[in-house]
Every structure is written in structure tokens, then in C-alpha cells.
KOLDRENSE-312802 format. One record per residue (C-alpha): residue number from 1; x, y, z. Coordinates in nm, 3 decimals, always signed. Layout:
# residues N
- NUM_X_Y_Z .
...
***
This chain:
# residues 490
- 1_+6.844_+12.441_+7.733 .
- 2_+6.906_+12.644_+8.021 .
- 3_+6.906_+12.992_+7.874 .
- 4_+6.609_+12.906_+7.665 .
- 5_+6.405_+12.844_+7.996 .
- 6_+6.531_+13.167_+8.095 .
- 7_+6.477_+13.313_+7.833 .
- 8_+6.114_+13.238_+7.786 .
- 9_+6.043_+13.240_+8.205 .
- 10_+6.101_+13.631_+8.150 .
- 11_+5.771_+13.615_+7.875 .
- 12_+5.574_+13.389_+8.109 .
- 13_+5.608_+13.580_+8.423 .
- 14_+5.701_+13.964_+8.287 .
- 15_+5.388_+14.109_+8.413 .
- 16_+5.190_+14.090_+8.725 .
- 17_+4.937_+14.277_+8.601 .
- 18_+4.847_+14.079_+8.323 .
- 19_+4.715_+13.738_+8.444 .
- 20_+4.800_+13.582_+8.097 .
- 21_+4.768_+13.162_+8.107 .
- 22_+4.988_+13.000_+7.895 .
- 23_+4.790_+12.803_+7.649 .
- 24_+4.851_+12.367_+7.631 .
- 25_+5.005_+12.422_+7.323 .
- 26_+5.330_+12.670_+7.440 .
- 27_+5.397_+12.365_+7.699 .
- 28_+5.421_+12.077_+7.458 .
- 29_+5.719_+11.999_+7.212 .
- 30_+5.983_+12.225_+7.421 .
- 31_+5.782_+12.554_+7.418 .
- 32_+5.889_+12.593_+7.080 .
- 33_+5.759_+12.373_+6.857 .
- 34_+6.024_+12.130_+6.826 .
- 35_+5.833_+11.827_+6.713 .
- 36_+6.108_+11.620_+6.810 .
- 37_+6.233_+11.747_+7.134 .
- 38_+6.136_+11.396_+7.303 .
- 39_+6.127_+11.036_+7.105 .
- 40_+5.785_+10.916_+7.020 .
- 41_+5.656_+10.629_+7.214 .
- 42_+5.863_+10.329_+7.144 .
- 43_+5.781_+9.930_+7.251 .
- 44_+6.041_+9.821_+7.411 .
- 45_+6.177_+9.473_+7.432 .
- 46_+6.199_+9.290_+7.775 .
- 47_+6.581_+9.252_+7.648 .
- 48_+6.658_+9.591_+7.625 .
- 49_+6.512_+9.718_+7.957 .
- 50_+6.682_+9.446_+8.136 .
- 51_+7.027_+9.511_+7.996 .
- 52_+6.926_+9.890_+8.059 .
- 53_+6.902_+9.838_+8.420 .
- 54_+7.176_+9.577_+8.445 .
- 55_+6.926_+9.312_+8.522 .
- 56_+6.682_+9.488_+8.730 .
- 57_+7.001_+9.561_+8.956 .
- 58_+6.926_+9.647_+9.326 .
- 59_+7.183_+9.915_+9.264 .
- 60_+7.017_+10.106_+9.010 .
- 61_+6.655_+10.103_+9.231 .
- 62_+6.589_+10.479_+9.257 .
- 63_+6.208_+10.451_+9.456 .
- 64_+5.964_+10.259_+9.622 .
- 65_+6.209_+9.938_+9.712 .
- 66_+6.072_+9.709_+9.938 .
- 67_+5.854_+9.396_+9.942 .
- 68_+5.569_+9.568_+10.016 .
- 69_+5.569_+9.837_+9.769 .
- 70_+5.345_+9.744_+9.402 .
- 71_+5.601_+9.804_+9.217 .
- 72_+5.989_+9.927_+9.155 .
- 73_+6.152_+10.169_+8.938 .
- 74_+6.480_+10.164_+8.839 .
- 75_+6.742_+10.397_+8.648 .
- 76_+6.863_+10.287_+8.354 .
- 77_+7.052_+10.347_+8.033 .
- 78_+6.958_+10.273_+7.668 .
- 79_+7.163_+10.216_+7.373 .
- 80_+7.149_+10.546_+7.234 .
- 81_+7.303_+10.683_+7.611 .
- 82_+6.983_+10.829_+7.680 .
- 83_+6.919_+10.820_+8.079 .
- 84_+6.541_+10.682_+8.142 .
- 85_+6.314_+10.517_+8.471 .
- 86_+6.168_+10.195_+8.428 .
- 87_+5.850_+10.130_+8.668 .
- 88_+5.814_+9.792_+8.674 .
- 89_+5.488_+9.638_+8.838 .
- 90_+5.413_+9.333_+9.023 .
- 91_+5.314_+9.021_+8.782 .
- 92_+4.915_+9.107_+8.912 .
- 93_+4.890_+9.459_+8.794 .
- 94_+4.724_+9.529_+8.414 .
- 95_+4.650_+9.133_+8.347 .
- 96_+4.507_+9.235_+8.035 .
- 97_+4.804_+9.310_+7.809 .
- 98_+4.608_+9.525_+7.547 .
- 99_+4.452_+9.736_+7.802 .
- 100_+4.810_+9.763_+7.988 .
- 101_+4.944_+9.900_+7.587 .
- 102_+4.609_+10.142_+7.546 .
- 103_+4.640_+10.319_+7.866 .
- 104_+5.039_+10.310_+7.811 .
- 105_+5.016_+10.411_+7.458 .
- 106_+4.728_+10.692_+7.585 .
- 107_+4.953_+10.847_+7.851 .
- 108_+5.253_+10.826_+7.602 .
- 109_+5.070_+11.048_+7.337 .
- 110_+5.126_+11.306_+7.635 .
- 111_+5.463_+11.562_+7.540 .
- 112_+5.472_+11.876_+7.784 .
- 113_+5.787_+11.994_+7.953 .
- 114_+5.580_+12.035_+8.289 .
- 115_+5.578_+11.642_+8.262 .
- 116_+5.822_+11.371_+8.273 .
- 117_+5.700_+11.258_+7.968 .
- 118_+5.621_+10.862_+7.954 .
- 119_+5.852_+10.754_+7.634 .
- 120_+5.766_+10.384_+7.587 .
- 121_+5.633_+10.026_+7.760 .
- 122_+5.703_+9.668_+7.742 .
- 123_+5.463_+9.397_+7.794 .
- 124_+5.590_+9.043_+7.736 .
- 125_+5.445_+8.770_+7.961 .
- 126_+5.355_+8.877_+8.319 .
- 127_+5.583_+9.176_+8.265 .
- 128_+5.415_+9.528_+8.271 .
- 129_+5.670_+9.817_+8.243 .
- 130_+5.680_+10.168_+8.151 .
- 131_+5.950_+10.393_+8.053 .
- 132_+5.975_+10.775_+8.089 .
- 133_+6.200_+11.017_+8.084 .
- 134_+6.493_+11.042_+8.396 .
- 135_+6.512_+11.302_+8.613 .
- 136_+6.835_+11.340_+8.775 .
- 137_+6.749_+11.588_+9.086 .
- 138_+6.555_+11.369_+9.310 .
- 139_+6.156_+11.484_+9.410 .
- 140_+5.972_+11.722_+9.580 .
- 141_+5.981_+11.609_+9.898 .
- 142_+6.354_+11.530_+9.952 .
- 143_+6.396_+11.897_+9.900 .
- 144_+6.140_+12.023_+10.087 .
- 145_+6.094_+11.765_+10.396 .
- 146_+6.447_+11.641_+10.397 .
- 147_+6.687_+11.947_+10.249 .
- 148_+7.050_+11.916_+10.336 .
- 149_+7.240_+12.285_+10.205 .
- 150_+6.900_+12.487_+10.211 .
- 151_+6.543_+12.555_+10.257 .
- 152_+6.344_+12.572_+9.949 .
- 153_+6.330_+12.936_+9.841 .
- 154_+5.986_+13.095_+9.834 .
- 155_+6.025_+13.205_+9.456 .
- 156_+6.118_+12.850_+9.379 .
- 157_+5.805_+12.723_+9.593 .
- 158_+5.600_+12.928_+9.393 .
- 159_+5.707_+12.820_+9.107 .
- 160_+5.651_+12.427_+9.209 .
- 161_+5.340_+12.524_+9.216 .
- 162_+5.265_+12.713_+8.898 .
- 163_+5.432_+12.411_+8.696 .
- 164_+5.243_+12.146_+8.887 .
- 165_+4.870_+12.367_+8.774 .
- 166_+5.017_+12.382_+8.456 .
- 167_+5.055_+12.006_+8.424 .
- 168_+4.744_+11.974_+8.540 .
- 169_+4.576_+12.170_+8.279 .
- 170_+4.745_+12.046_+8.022 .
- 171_+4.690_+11.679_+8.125 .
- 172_+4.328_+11.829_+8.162 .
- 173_+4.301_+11.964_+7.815 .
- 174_+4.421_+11.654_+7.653 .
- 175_+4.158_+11.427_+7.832 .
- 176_+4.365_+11.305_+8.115 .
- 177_+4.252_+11.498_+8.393 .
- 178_+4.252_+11.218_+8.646 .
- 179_+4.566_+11.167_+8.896 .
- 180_+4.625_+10.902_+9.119 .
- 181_+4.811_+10.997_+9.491 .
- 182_+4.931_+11.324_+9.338 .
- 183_+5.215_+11.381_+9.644 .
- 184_+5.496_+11.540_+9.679 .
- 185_+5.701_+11.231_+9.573 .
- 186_+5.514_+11.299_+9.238 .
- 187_+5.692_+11.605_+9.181 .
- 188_+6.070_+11.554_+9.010 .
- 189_+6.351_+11.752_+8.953 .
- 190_+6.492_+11.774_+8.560 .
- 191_+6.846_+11.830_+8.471 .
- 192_+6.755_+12.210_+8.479 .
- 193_+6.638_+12.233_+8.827 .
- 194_+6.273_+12.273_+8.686 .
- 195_+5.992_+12.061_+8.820 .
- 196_+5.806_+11.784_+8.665 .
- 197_+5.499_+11.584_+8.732 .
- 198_+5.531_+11.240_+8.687 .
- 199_+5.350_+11.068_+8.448 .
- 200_+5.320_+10.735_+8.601 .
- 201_+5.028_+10.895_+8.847 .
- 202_+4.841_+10.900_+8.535 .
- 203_+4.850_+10.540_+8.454 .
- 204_+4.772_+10.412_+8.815 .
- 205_+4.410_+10.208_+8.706 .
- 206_+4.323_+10.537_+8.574 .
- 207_+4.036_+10.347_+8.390 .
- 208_+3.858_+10.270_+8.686 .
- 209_+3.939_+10.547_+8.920 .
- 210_+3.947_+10.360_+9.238 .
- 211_+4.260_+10.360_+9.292 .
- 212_+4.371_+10.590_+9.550 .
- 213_+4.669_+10.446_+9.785 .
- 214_+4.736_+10.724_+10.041 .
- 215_+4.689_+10.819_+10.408 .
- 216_+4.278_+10.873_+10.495 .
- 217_+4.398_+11.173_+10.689 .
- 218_+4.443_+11.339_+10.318 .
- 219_+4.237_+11.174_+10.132 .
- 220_+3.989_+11.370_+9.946 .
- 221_+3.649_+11.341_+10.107 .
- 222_+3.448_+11.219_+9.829 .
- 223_+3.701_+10.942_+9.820 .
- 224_+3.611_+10.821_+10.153 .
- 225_+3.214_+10.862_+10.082 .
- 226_+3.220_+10.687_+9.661 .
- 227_+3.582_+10.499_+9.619 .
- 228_+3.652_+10.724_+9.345 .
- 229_+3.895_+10.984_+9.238 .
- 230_+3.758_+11.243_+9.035 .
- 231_+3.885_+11.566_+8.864 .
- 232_+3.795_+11.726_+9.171 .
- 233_+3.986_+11.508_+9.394 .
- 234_+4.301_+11.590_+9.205 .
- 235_+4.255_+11.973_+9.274 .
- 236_+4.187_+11.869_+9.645 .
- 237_+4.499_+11.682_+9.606 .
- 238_+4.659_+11.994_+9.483 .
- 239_+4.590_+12.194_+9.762 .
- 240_+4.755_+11.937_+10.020 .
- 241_+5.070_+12.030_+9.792 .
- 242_+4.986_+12.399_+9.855 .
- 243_+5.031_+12.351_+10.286 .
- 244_+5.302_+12.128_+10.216 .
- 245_+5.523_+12.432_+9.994 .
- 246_+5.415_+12.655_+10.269 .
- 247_+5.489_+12.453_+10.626 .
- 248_+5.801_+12.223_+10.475 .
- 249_+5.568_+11.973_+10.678 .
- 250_+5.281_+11.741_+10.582 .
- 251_+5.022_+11.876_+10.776 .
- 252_+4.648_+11.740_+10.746 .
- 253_+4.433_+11.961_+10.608 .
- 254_+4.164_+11.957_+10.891 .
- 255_+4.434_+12.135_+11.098 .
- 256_+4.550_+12.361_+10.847 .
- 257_+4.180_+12.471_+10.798 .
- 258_+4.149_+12.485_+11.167 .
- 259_+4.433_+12.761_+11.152 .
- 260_+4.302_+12.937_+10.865 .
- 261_+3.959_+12.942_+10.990 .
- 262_+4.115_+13.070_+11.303 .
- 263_+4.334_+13.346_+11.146 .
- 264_+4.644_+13.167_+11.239 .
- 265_+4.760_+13.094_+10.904 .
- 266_+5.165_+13.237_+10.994 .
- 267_+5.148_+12.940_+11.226 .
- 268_+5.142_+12.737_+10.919 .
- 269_+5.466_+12.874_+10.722 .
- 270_+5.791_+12.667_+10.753 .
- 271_+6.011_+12.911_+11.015 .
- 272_+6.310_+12.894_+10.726 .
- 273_+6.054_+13.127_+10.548 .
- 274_+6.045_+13.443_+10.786 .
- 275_+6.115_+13.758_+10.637 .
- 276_+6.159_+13.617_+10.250 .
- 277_+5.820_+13.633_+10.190 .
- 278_+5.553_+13.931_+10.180 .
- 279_+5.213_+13.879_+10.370 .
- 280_+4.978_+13.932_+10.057 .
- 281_+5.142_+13.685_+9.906 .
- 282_+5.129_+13.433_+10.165 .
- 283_+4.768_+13.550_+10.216 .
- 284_+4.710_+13.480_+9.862 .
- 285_+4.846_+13.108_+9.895 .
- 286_+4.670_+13.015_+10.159 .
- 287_+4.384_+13.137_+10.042 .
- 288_+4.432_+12.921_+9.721 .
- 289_+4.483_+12.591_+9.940 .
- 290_+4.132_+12.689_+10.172 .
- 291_+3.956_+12.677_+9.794 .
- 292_+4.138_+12.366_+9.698 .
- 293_+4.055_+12.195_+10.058 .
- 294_+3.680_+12.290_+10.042 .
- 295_+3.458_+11.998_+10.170 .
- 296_+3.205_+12.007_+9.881 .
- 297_+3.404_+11.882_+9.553 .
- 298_+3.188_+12.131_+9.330 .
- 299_+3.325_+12.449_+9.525 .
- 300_+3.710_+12.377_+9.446 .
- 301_+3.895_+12.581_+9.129 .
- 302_+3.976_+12.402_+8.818 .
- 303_+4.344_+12.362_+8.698 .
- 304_+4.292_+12.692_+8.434 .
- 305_+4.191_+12.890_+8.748 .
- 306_+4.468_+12.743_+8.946 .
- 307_+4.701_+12.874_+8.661 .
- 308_+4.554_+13.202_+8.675 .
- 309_+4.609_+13.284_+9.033 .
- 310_+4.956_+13.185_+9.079 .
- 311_+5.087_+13.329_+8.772 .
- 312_+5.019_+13.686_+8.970 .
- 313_+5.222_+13.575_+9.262 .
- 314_+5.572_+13.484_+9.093 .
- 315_+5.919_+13.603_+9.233 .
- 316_+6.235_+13.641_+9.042 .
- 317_+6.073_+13.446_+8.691 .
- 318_+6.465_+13.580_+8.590 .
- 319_+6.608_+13.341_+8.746 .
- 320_+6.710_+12.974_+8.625 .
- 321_+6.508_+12.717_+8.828 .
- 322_+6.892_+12.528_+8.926 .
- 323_+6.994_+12.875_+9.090 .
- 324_+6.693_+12.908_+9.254 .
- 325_+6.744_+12.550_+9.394 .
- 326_+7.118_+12.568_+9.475 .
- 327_+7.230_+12.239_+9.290 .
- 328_+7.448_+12.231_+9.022 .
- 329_+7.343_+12.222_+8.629 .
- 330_+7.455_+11.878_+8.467 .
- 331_+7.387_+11.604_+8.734 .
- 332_+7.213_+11.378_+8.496 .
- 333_+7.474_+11.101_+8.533 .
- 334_+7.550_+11.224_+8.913 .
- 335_+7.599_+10.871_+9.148 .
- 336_+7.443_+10.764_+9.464 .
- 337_+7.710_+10.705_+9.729 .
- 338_+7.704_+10.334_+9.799 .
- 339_+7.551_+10.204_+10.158 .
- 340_+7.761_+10.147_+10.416 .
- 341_+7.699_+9.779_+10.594 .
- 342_+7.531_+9.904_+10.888 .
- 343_+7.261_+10.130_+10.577 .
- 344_+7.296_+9.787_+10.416 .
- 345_+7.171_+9.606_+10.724 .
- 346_+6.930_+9.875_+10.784 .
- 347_+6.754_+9.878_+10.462 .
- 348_+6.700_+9.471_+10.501 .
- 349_+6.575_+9.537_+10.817 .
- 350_+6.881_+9.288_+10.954 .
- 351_+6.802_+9.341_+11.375 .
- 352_+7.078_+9.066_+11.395 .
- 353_+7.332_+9.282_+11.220 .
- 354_+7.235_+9.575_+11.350 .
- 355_+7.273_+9.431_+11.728 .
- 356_+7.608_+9.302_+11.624 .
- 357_+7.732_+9.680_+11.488 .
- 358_+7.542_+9.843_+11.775 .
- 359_+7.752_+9.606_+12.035 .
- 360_+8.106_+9.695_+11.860 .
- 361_+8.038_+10.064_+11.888 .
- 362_+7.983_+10.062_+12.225 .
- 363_+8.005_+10.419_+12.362 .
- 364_+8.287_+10.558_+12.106 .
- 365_+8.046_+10.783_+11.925 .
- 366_+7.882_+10.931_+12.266 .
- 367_+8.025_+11.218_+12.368 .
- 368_+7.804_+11.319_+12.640 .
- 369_+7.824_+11.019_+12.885 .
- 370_+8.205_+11.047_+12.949 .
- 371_+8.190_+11.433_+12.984 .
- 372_+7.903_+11.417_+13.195 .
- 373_+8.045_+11.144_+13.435 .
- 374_+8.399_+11.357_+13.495 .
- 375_+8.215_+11.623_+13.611 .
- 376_+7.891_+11.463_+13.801 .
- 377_+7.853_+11.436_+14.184 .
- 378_+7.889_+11.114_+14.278 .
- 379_+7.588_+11.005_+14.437 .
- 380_+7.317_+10.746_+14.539 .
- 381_+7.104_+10.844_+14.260 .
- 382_+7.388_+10.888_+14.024 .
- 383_+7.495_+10.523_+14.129 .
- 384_+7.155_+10.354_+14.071 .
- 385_+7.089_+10.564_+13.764 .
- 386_+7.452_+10.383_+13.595 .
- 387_+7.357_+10.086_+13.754 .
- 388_+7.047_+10.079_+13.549 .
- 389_+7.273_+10.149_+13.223 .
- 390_+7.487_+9.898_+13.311 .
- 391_+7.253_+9.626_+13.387 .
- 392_+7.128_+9.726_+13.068 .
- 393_+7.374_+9.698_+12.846 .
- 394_+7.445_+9.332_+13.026 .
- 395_+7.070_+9.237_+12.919 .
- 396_+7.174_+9.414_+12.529 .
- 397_+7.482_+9.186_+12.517 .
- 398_+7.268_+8.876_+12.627 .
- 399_+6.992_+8.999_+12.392 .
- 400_+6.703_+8.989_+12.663 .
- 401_+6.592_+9.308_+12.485 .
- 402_+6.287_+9.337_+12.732 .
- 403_+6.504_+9.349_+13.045 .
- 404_+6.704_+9.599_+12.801 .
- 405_+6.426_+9.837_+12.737 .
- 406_+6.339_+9.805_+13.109 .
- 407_+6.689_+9.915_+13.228 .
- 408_+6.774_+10.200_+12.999 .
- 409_+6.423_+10.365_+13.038 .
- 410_+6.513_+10.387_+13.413 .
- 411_+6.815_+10.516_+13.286 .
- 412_+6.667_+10.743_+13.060 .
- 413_+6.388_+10.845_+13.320 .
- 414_+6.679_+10.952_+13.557 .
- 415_+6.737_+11.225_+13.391 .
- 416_+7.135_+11.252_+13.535 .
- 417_+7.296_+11.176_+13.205 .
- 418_+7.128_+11.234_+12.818 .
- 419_+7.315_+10.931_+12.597 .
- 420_+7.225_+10.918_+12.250 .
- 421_+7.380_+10.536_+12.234 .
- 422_+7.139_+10.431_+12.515 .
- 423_+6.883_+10.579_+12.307 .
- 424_+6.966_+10.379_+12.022 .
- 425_+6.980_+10.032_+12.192 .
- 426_+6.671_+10.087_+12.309 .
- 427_+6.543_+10.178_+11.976 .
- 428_+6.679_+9.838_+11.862 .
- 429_+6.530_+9.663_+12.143 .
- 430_+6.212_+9.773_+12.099 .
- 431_+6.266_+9.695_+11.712 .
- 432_+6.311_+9.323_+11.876 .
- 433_+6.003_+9.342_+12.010 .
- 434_+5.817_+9.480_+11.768 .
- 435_+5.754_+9.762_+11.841 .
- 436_+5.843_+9.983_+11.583 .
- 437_+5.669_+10.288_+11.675 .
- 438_+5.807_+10.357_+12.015 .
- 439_+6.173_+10.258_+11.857 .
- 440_+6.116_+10.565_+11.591 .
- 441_+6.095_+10.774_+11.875 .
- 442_+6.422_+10.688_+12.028 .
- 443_+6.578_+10.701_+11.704 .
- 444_+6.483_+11.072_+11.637 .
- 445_+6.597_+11.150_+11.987 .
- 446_+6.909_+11.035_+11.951 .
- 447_+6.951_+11.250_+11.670 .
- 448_+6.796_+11.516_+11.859 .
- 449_+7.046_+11.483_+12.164 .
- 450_+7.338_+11.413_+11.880 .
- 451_+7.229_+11.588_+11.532 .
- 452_+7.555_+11.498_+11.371 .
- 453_+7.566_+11.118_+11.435 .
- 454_+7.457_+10.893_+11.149 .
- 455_+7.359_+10.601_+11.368 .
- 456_+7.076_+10.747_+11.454 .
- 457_+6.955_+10.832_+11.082 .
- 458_+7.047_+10.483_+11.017 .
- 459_+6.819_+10.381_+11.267 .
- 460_+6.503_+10.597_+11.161 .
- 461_+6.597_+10.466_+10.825 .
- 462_+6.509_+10.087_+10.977 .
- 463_+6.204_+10.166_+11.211 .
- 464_+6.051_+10.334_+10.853 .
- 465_+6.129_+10.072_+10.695 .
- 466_+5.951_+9.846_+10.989 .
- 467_+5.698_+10.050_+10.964 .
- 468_+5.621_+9.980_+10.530 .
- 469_+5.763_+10.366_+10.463 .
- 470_+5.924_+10.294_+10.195 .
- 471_+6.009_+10.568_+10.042 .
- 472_+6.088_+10.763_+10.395 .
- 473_+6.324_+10.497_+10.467 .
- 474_+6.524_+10.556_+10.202 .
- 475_+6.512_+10.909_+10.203 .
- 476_+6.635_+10.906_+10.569 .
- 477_+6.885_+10.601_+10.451 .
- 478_+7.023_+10.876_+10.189 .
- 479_+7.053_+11.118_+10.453 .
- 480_+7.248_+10.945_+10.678 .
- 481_+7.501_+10.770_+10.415 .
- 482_+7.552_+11.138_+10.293 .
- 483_+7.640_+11.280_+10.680 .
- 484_+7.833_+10.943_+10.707 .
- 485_+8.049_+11.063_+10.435 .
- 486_+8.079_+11.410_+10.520 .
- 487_+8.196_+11.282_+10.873 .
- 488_+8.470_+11.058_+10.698 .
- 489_+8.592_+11.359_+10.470 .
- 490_+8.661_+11.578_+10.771 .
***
């Protein structure tokens, strides 16, 4: 499979001269008209799905867990050992059942290796789920917002993007040209390295089109003025996609336009970028996202257009997508590593537990306070400023967490001493009083004060959590179970 992308990335991208699209047809069936490269839609029993996924396990939930999120999806296996994702949705979605199999059966008829392609449903009783293809190396924006080996290479940035216009036209050219909350958790990672849209952003009450569950501050404007997505919206969509390949950040596209408008657009490229990338082409990109971003819904390209203009920007088409990414090829039946108990108590958002892990760690993990206090002069203000710790830690033990927070943020204000632990009990206290805000804060400062200490991931991973981002939270959960590991193998 691998060569063959190869292979036929050297026809798509040989010439920059020649601003050839590739046509809806090359993308479906493999590229090369294998008719049965994927399995035609298939019913599915609630039986099979359920011993698929082990019973809906809690272990095999790969996104959006969390009793506020609509719905789940989990990994599972079928008979024939063929990996899949199962979104199930909450017992109010699609109460109609034969409008639920139309739209499912519609989006099903769908076969494009840009997509990961929707392979079958199952509606019995008040269950609604759909079943697509798995894809093994995790989404868009764990590799671009929360990388752990490397930054995302410009070629393979540019390439996200080319496959995600191409999806779009083809979904466009077979009638499906409406998206719901296109993001960068929309965007997968196949067993090849290659990105994927997902085709479950095609199903979302696509018959409506008011569905549209995002934050206003990206929302496409006609959204905000009608309460409905449109064609248009999608391309606006798009270009939010664009500034996020370019900064590694979510930025809002009034300030991104702000710094286009104001000939700052450098300001906008992630720093891991510098020197890998040429200014015409970033010039060319941004000016791609302006269009995408413009105000007026009429003035933004189509998907064909979209196509067009980043096929002429491509960098090293040669190389195999996996390369490009630094992962390895194969990692369809790769493992998550299993939570620790204080991820465990995170991700349940346990402030009991959490208090009672916090309270056995004590100081162990802090290496500045010791060091600092060997060395410090003792005096007045260095007395009341470990005074203030200490009362505070006395108020921690006897969970008053508002004397807590009082103590260690005259601690903290001192100035004397920087202690990442101090920062994380008053993260939890704060968490106690609910505010989880102000206890994000403290959590990304202690792992600004110690980068290597999982705690404080941990931590982030809880106040997201606290704060409904699901899928955040987890990320961040990920990210510290993997650095807890690492930690333990050294």
C-alpha cells in the first residue's frame, strides 16, 4: 500500500507548473479502480458491535469520553479481524430510525481514500451507531497542538491540506458538500501516515444544517446571522484549518486577519517552522486562508479552486506520508498505555483522590524548594514567605482549600522560592472551589517551572476536563501517562 501511494504521489505532484486537479474519480476505489478496496456498507447487528468493542468497554473509548459529550466512539474489532470505530450517539439523536439508515446509508455510498470511509450502521431500539473505517495514528491536532518527537514538517502540512480540499471536492461532487465542525480533530491519521477526513462530520443533522457545535470565536459568520451551515461555511471552516497548519496554534481568525491586514503574517507561523519554509510559499498560504476567512460567504473559493492552488505549493510529493510524519508504518493494532491511578482519578474528575495522591507526594518531586532553601539568606522575608507555605500546606492537609489558596498565593507572590508542588495544590484548591479556570493556570505553570513532571499534565488533564474539554483532556491525559512512562523507563 505504501509504495503504491508513493508511487502515484510522484504523478499527482510531478509538476509545479502544471496545476492539474485530480478528478473525484482517481480518489475513489484506491486510486486504481479496485472496486473492492473497502467492504460495501453492511447493517450491523447490535450483537456484533457490542462484542466488537467488548461491551462498549471504557478501555477501548478512543474520543469524546465524558458525560457531557453527544456521543462516544470506540475501537473495535470484527470477526473478520478488521480494525473499525464505532460512534455511538446518545438515545435522543436520529429518533427516526429510517431517516438515521438514509443519511447512514447516503454517507456510506461515499468510497475515497481522502476519507475514512463510513462502512456500515446499526439501528435497533434507541441505538444509533455508525461504523467506519479505523485509523490507527491519532488526529490532526495531537500532532500539530500536542506533538511529542517533532513539529509537523511543512511538506507534510501542505499536504494536510491538499487531502483535506480534496475530500472536500469529492464529498462536493457526490452531493455531500455540507460539513459539520470541520476541526482539526476531524482530520485522522491512516496506517500509512496519510490524512483522512472523517466521515462522521458528514452525518452530524446534515439534513437540517443547523447543527454547528463549536466555539463562536470561529464560527463562520453567516452561522451567527441564519443558524445554518452552508457550503460556504465549510470553506470558511477550511481556512481556520489553514492558520491552524501554519501557527501550530488555534488562533481566531479576527486576529489572524488583523496580522495579515497588517503585513505581519510571519508573526503567525509556528517558530518550529523558521528556515524550512520559503516566503512565497508561506505568502501563498496565507493568502489562501485571507480568501477562505472573507466576511461575505459569496467571496470565498470553492473546494476545486482550493485544489488548484495548493497542488502548486507541494514539497517532497516523493516522500511517503509516515516518513514525512516520523511514526512508524504498521501501528494499526499499536496499544494505549493504561492510566495510572492518579490519570484514573483525573479523568473522573476524583478532587478526593487527587487531594489524597497530592498529600503523599508531598515535596519529593520538587526539586527547586530544597535547592533553593540551602542556598537562600535567611531572612525576615524569607521566614514569612515559608511561613505562608507552611501554614498552607496545614490548611491543604485540613482541606480548608480557601485558607490554602490564600497562603500559597502569598507564597507564590513572594517571589523567594518558584515550587511547582505549591503550584499544584493550589490548582487543586481552586478545583475545590470551583474554580476551574484560575486552577488551569497553575497547572500549566507548574509545568512551566517543571516541564518534565507529569503531575502537572495530570492536572491540566482534570481542570479540562472541569472545564467540558473533552477531547483536550484526554489529549493532555495521553501526554502525561506517556512522560509518566518515559520517566519510569529511565
Amino acid at each position: 500500500m505504501g509504495a503504491r501511494c508513493s508511487k502515484f504521489s510522484i504523478c499527482w505532484f510531478h509538476s509545479h507548473l502544471k496545476a492539474s486537479v485530480l478528478e473525484s474519480s482517481d480518489l475513489e476505489n484506491g486510486g486504481k479502480g479496485e472496486k473492492n478496496a473497502w467492504p460495501s456498507f453492511t447493517e450491523f447487528s447490535l450483537e456484533q458491535l457490542k462484542a466488537a468493542t467488548s461491551g462498549f468497554s471504557s478501555d477501548n473509548i478512543v474520543s469524546e469520553h465524558g458525560e457531557k459529550a453527544p456521543n462516544v466512539v470506540y475501537k473495535g474489532k470484527l470477526d473478520n479481524d478488521r480494525w473499525v470505530a464505532v460512534k455511538r450517539f446518545n438515545k435522543f439523536a436520529w429518533p427516526d430510525s429510517r431517516q438515521f439508515l438514509e443519511e447512514a446509508k447516503a454517507v456510506g455510498s461515499l468510497r475515497s481514500e481522502r476519507l475514512v470511509n463510513q462502512i456500515g450502521c446499526c439501528y435497533e431500539g434507541d441505538e444509533r451507531l455508525l461504523v467506519a473505517e479505523f485509523m490507527p495514528n491519532e488526529t490532526l491536532a495531537k500532532h500539530l497542538f500536542h506533538w511529542e518527537n517533532q513539529p509537523m514538517k511543512w511538506a507534510m502540512r501542505l499536504r494536510v491540506a491538499l487531502y483535506l480540499a480534496q475530500a472536500l471536492e469529492y464529498c462536493s461532487s457526490k452531493g455531500r458538500a455540507l460539513y459539520h465542525d470541520l476541526n482539526a480533530y476531524r482530520i485522522l491519521f491512516d496506517d500509512d501516515g496519510n490524512p483522512r477526513l472523517s466521515c462522521f462530520g458528514l452525518m452530524k443533522n446534515s439534513r437540517d444544517g443547523k447543527s454547528y457545535s463549536t466555539n463562536l470565536a470561529f464560527t463562520p459568520p453567516e452561522y451567527l446571522r441564519t443558524g445554518r451551515v452552508t457550503p460556504e461555511s465549510v470553506v470558511y471552516s477550511f481556512g481556520t484549518l489553514l492558520l491552524d497548519l501554519m501557527s501550530g496554534k488555534h488562533i481566531p481568525p479576527s486576529h489572524a486577519l488583523d496580522l495579515i491586514r497588517g503585513k505581519n503574517f510571519l508573526m503567525l507561523m509556528d517558530s518550529a517552522l523558521e528556515g524550512h519554509f520559503s516566503n512565497d510559499d508561506g505568502t501563498e498560504l496565507v493568502r489562501l486562508a485571507s480568501r477562505c476567512l472573507q466576511y461575505e460567504a459569496r467571496e470565498r473559493p470553492n473546494a476545486k479552486s482550493l485544489v488548484t492552488s495548493l497542488m502548486s505549493v507541494q514539497k517532497e510529493a516523493e516522500v511517503a506520508s509516515y516518513v514525512l510524519m516520523g511514526i512508524p508504518h504498521g501501528t494499526a493494532s499499536k496499544q494505549p498505555l493504561p492510566l495510572t491511578p492518579f490519570g484514573e482519578a483525573c479523568m473522573r474528575i476524583d478532587l478526593t483522590a487527587i487531594h489524597e495522591i497530592l498529600e503523599k507526594m508531598g515535596y519529593k518531586d520538587d526539586e527547586g524548594i530544597a535547592n533553593e532553601l540551602s542556598f537562600q539568606m535567611w531572612t525576615g522575608q524569607m521566614q514569612e514567605t515559608l511561613n505562608s507555605k507552611k501554614h498552607g500546606d496545614t490548611a491543604f492537609r485540613a482541606k480548608d482549600f480557601a485558607t490554602a489558596i490564600d497562603c500559597y498565593t502569598q507564597f507564590i507572590d513572594g517571589g523567594t522560592i518558584v515550587s511547582p508542588t505549591v503550584y499544584a495544590r493550589r490548582c487543586l484548591s481552586y478545583l475545590m472551589n470551583d474554580k476551574p479556570q484560575q486552577a488551569l493556570g497553575d497547572a500549566m505553570q507548574a509545568q512551566v517551572v517543571s516541564p518534565q513532571w507529569p503531575t502537572a499534565l495530570y492536572l491540566q488533564a482534570a481542570c479540562l476536563f472541569s472545564l467540558g474539554m473533552e477531547t483536550d483532556a484526554q489529549e493532555t491525559l495521553k501526554d502525561g501517562t506517556n512522560m509518566e512512562a518515559n520517566r519510569a523507563k529511565n
